[in-house]
C-alpha positions in Angstrom: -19.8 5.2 -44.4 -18.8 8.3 -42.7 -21.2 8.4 -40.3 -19.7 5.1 -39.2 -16.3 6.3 -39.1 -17.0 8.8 -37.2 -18.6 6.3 -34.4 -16.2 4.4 -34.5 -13.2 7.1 -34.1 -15.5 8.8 -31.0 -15.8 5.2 -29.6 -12.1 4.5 -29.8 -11.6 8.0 -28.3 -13.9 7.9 -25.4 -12.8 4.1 -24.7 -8.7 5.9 -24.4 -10.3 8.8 -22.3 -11.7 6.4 -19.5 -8.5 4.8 -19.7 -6.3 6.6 -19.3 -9.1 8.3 -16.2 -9.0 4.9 -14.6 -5.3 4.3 -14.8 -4.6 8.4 -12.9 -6.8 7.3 -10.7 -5.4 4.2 -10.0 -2.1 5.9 -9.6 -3.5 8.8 -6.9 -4.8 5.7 -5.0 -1.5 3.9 -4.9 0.4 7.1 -4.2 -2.3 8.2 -1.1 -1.4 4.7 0.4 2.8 4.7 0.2 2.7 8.2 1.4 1.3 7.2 4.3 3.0 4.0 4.4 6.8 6.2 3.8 5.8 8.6 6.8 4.9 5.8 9.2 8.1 3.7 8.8 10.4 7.1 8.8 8.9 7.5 12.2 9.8 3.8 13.1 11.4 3.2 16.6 11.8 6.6 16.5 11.9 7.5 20.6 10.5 3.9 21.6 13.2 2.1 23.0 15.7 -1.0 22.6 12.9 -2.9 20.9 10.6 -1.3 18.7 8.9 -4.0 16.4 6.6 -6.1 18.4 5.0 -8.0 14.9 7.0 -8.4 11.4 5.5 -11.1 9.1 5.0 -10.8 5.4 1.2 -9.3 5.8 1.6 -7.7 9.1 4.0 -4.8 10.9 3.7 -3.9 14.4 6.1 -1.1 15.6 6.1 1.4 17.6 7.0 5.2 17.0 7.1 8.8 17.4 4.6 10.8 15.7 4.8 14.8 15.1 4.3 15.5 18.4 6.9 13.7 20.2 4.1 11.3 21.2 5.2 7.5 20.8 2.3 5.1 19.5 2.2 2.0 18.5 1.2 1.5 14.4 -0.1 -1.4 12.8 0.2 -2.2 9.1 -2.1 -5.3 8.2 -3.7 -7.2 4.6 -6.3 -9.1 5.5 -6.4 -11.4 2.0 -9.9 -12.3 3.2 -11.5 -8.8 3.8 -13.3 -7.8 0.4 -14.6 -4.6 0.5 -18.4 -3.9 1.0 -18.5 -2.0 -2.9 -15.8 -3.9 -4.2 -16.2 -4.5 -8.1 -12.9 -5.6 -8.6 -12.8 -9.6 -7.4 -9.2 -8.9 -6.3 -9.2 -5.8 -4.1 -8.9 -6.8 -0.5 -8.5 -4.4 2.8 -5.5 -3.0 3.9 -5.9 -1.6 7.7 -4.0 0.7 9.5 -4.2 0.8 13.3 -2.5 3.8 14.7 -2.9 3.9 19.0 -6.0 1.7 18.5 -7.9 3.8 15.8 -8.7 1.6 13.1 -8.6 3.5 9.2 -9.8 0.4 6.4 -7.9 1.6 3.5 -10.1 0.6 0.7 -8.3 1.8 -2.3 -8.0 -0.8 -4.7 -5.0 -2.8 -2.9 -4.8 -6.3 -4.3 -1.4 -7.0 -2.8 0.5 -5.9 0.0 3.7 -7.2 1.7 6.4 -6.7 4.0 10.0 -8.3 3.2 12.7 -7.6 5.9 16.4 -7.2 6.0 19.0 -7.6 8.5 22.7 -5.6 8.2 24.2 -7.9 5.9 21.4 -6.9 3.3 20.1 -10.9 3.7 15.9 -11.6 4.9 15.2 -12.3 8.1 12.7 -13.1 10.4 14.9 -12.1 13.7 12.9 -9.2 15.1 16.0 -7.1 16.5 18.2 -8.1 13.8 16.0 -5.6 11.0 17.9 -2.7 9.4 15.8 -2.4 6.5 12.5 -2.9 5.3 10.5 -3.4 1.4 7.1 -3.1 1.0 5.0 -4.2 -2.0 1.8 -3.2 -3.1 -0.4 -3.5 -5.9 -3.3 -1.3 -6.5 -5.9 -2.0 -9.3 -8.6 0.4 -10.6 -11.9 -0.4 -8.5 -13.9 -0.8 -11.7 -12.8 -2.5 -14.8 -12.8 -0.7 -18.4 -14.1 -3.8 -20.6 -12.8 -7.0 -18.5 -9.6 -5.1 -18.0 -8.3 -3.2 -14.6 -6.2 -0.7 -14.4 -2.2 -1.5 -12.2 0.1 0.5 -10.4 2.9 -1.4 -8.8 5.0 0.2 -6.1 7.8 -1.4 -4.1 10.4 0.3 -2.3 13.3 -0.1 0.6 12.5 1.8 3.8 15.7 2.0 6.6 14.6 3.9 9.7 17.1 5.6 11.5 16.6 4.2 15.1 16.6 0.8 13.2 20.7 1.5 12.0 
């Protein structure tokens, strides 16, 4: 009867170890992406002129920007809900591209969900390109591997106002 207890209680134990694993690593994926995500729409408009958003739906951003060395390029933020992954175990992870100056970077992280909602002065959605002060992004991430029939989320939304956009 001990014995048994004791598999049981290093069962339960090893079960909380790879969750708590898969749910870290679920976070570093989540934070890799809206780091990179944060320092591209900082940089929006930035030295690009009267119009600097070519593209602004709910899936895809087109803008263009300065990057660290003065350089303006033009970035690309796109989820493609119909691009799974090649290793995908996780039914819901799809791929989130970035295009930056026309080199392509698949972001295969475990993003399930990834939007763009846009705002004009008044704090109200639009869809008027030259009218957008302000701009939300979205994004799930689940673990790429389930523990069980369970995957690990991370949620992250926030409100990003470039300055050549004010």
């Amino acid at each position: 009867m001990l014995l048994l207890s004791l598999m049981v209680m290093n069962n339960r134990i090893s079960q909380n170890s790879a969750q708590v694993t898969l749910s870290e690593m679920t976070r570093q994926s989540m934070s890799a992406v809206s780091d990179i995500v944060g320092h591209d729409l900082r940089r929006l408009g930035s030295g690009a002129g009267a119009n600097p958003i070519a593209v602004a739906t709910r899936n895809r951003l087109v803008f263009n920007g300065a990057q660290e060395d003065n350089a303006v390029v033009q970035v690309e933020w796109f989820f493609d809900d119909t691009l799974v992954p090649a290793a995908a175990d996780n039914p819901r992870e799809r791929v989130l591209l970035r295009v930056a100056d026309g080199d392509t970077t698949r972001m295969e992280m475990g993003v399930t969900s990834f939007n763009f909602i846009y705002f004009d002065a008044a704090g109200d959605t639009t869809a008027v390109l030259n009218d957008i002060r302000r701009i939300r992004v979205q994004m799930m991430v689940e673990s790429k591997s389930p523990i069980g029939d369970e995957f690990s989320q991370a949620y992250w939304e926030a409100d990003h106002s470039p300055r050549a956009l004010q």
